[in-house]
C-alpha positions as CSV (number, residue, x, y, z in Angstrom):
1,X,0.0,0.0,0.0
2,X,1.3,3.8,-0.9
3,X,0.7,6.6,1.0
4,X,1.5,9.4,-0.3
5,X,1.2,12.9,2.2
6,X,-1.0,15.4,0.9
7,X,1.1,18.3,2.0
8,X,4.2,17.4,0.2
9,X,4.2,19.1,-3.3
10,X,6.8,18.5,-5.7
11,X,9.3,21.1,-4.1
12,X,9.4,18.1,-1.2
13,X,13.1,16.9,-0.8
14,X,13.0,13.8,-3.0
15,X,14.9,10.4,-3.2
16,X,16.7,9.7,-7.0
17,X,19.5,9.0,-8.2
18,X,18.4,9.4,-12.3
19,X,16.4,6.3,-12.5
20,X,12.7,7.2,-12.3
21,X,11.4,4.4,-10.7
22,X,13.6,5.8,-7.7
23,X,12.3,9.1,-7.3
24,X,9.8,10.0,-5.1
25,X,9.1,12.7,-1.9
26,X,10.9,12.3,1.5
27,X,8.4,10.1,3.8
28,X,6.6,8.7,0.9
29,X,6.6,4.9,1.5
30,X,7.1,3.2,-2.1
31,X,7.3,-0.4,-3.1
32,X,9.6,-1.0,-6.0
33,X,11.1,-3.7,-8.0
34,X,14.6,-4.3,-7.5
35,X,17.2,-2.3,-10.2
36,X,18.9,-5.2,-11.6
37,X,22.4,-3.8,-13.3
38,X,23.0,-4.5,-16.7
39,X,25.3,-7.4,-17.4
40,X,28.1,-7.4,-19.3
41,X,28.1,-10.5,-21.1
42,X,31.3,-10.4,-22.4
43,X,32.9,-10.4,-19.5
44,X,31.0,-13.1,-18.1
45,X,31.8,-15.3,-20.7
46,X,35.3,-14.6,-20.2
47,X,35.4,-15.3,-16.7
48,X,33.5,-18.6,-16.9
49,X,36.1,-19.7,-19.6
50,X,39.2,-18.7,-17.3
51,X,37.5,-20.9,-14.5
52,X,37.9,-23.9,-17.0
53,X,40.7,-23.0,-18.2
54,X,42.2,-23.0,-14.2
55,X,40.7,-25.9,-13.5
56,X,41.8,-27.8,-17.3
57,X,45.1,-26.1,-16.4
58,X,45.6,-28.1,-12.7
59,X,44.6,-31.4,-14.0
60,X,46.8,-31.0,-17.1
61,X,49.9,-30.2,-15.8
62,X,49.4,-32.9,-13.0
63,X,49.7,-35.0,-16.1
64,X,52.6,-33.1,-17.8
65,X,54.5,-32.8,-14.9
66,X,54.3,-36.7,-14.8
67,X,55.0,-37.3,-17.9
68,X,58.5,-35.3,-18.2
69,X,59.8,-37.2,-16.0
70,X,60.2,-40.1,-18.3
71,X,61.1,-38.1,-21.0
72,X,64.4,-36.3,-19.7
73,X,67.5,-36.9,-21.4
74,X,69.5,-39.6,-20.0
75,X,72.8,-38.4,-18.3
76,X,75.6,-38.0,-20.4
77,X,78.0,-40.7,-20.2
78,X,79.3,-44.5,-20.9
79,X,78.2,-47.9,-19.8
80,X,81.5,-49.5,-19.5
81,X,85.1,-48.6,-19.2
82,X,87.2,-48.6,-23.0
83,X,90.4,-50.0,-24.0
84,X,92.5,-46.7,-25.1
85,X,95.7,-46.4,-26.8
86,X,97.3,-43.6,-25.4
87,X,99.3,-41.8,-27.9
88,X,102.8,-39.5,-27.0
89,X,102.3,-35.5,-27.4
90,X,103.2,-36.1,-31.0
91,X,100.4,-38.1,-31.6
92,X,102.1,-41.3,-32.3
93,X,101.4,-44.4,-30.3
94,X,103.2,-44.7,-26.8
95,X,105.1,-47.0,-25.9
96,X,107.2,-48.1,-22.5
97,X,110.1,-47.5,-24.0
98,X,109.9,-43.9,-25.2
99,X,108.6,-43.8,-21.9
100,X,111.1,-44.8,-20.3
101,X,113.6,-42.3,-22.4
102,X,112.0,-39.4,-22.3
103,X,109.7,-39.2,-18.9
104,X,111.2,-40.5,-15.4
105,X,110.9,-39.7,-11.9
106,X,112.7,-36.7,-12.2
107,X,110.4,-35.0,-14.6
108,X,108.8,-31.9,-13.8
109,X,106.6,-31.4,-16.4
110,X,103.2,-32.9,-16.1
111,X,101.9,-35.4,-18.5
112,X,98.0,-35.5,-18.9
113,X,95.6,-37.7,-21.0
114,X,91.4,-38.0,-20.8
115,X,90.0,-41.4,-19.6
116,X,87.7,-42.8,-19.8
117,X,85.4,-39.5,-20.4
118,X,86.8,-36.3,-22.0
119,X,87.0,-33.9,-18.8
120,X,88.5,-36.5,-16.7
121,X,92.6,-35.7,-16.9
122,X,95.0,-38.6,-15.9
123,X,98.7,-38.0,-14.7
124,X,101.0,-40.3,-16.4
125,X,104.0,-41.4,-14.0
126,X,106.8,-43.3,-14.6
127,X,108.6,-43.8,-11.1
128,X,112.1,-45.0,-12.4
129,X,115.0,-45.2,-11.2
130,X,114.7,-44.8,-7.2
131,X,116.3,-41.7,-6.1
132,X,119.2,-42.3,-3.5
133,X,118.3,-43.9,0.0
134,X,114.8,-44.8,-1.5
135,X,113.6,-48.7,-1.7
136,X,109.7,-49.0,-2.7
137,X,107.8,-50.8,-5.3
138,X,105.0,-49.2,-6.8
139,X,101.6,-50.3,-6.7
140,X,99.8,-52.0,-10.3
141,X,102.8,-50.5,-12.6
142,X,103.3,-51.5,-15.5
143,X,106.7,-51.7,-18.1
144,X,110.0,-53.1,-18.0
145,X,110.7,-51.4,-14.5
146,X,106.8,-52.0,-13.4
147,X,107.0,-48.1,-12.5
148,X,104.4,-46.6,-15.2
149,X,101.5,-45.7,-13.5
150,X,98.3,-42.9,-14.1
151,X,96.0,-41.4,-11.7
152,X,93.6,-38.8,-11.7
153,X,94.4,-35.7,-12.3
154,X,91.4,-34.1,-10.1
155,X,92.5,-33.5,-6.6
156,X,90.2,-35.7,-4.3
157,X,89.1,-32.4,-1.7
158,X,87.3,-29.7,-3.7
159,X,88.3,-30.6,-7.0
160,X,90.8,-28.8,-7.8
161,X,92.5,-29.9,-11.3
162,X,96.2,-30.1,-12.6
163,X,98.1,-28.0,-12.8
164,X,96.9,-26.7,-9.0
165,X,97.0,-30.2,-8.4
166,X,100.6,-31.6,-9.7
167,X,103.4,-34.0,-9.5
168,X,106.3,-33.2,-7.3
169,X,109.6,-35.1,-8.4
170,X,112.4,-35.7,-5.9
171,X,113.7,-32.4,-4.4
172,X,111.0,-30.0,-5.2
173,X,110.5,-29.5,-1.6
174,X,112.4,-30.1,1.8
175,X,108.7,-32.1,3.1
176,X,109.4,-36.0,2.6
177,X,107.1,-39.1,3.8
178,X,108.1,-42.3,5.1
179,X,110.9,-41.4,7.0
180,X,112.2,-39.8,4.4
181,X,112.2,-42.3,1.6
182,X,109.8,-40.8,0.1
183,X,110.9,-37.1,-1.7
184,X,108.4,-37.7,-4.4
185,X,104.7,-37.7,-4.5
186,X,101.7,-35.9,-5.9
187,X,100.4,-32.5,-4.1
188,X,97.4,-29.8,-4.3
189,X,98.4,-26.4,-4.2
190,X,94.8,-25.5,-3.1
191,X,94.4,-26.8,0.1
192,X,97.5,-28.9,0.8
193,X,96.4,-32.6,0.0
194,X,99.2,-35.2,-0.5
195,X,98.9,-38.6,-2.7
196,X,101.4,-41.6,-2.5
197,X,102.1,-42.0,-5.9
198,X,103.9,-45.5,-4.8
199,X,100.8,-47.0,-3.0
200,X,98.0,-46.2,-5.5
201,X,97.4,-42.2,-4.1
202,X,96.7,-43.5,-0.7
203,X,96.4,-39.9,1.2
204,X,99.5,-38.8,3.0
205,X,98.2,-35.1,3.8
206,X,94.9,-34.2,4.1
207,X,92.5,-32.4,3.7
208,X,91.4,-35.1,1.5
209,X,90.4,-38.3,3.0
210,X,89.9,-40.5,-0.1
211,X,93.1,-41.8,-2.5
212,X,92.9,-40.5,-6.3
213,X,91.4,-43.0,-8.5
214,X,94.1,-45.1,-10.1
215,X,93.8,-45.5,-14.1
216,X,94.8,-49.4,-15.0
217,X,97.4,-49.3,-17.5
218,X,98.0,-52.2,-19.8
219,X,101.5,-52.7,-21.7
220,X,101.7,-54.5,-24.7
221,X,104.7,-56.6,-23.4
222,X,107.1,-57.2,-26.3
223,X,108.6,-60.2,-24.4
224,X,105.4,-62.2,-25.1
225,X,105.1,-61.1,-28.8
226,X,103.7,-57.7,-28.1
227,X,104.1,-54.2,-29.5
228,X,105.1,-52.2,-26.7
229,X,102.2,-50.4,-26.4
230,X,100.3,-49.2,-23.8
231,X,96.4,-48.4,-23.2
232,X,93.9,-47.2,-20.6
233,X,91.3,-50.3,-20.1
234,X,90.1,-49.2,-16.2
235,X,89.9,-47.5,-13.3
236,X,90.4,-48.5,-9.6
237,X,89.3,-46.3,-6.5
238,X,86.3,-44.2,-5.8
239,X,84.7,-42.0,-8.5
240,X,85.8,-38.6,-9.4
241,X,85.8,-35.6,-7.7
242,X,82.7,-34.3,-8.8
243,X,81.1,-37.4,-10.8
244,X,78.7,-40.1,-9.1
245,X,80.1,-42.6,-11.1
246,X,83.6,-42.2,-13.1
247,X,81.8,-43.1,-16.2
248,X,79.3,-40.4,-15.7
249,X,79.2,-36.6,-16.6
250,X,81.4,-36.2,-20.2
251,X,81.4,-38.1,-23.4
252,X,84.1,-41.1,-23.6
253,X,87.3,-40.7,-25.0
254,X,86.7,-42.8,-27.2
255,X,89.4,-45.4,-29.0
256,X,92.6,-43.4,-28.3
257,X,93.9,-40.2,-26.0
258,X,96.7,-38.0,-26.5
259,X,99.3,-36.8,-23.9
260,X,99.4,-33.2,-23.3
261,X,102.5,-31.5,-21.5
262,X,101.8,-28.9,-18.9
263,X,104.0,-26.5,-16.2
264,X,103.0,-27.3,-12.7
265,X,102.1,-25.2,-9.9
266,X,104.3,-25.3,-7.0
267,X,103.6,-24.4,-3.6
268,X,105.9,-25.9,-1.0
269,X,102.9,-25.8,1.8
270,X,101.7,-28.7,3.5
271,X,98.9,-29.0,6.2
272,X,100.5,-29.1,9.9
């Protein structure tokens, strides 16, 4: 029911806000249908399609993300350790005896192949003859003299690689091991590690607490009707520094690898 006072005239204050069916005097009591605001359609329909989309968009990448994982790329590396010939810094096959001539105990320069993958460098040692007032035998070499050995080149702490990490022949420092029969070994300029290049890198110094892995070496023995030559087929020892597994991280070297020379570094420090 409307009741509508008889005294206000149309100067009355008044109610409005530019819709007509909203307008009427101060006091007046008026029923009126609810002012429904236009719709924007568009925009609707745009919202309903991002809910889907949301909801399309969970269940789908619950699915993706399942899926990639069986479609990353397998890690990079080999399935079983090659047989190598290593080849001299000229590029011609190696063998003990050019060894033997031109690298001995007393060589300062480093001598670095790859095995088995490509950023994996090897020292190649040849630990003849004994320097004065030393008696040893060295562990798994191979040769005339049994004194050609290889072992990573990748110190066993942090990782540091040759030439930080290097070979230290008799008389490059005053330390010695093993009561003094021992002036030769291999040493870390980075944080003072020490390797017994005699016992298959067993640790002399730390900070590193595991030997480097030792790279088997076979020789071609002339003796029994071979060629002299000699190859990379293995490795002994834990992985290296920085790869789960030794065969793991780098493409293989494939059928051969070639020495490189190198300058050590030198740093007469060792841990106290």
């Amino acid at each position: 029911m409307n009741v509508e006072p008889s005294s206000c005239s149309s100067s009355c204050p008044r109610f409005g806000g530019g819709d007509a069916r909203l307008e009427f005097p101060v006091g007046q009591i008026h029923r009126v249908a609810a002012v429904e605001p236009e719709v924007d359609e568009t925009k609707r329909n745009l919202l309903k399609l991002a809910a889907v989309a949301g909801v399309l968009g969970v269940g789908i990448g619950g699915v993706a993300g399942g899926a990639l994982q069986y479609v990353q790329p397998p890690a990079v590396g080999i399935s079983a350790y090659p047989k190598t010939q290593l080849l001299d810094v000229d590029g011609s096959p190696l063998t003990a005896t050019k060894v033997d001539s031109e690298y001995n105990i007393g060589t300062s320069d480093l001598f670095l192949f790859n095995y088995p993958l490509r950023n994996e460098p090897n020292f190649l040692l040849n630990l003849y003859p004994p320097p004065s007032g030393s008696s040893y035998t060295v562990k798994n070499g191979v040769g005339p003299n049994k004194s050609i050995v290889a072992f990573s080149a990748i110190c066993q702490h942090l990782g540091c690689p040759a030439p930080a990490i290097s070979y230290y022949p008799p008389g490059t420092c005053s330390q010695t091991f093993k009561n003094g029969s021992l002036p030769f070994y291999i040493h870390c300029s980075c944080h003072g590690s020490t390797y017994d290049v005699t016992d298959g890198a067993a640790n002399l110094t730390g900070p590193a607490v595991l030997p480097l892995p030792q790279v088997t070496i076979e020789w071609d023995d002339p003796s029994q009707g071979g060629n002299d030559y000699l190859y990379a087929v293995g490795e002994t020892g834990p992985p290296v520094n920085g790869h789960i597994s030794t065969l793991q991280g780098d493409y293989g070297v494939g059928s051969n690898s070639q020495l490189e020379k190198e300058a050590p570094v030198i740093t007469c420090s060792f841990p106290t």
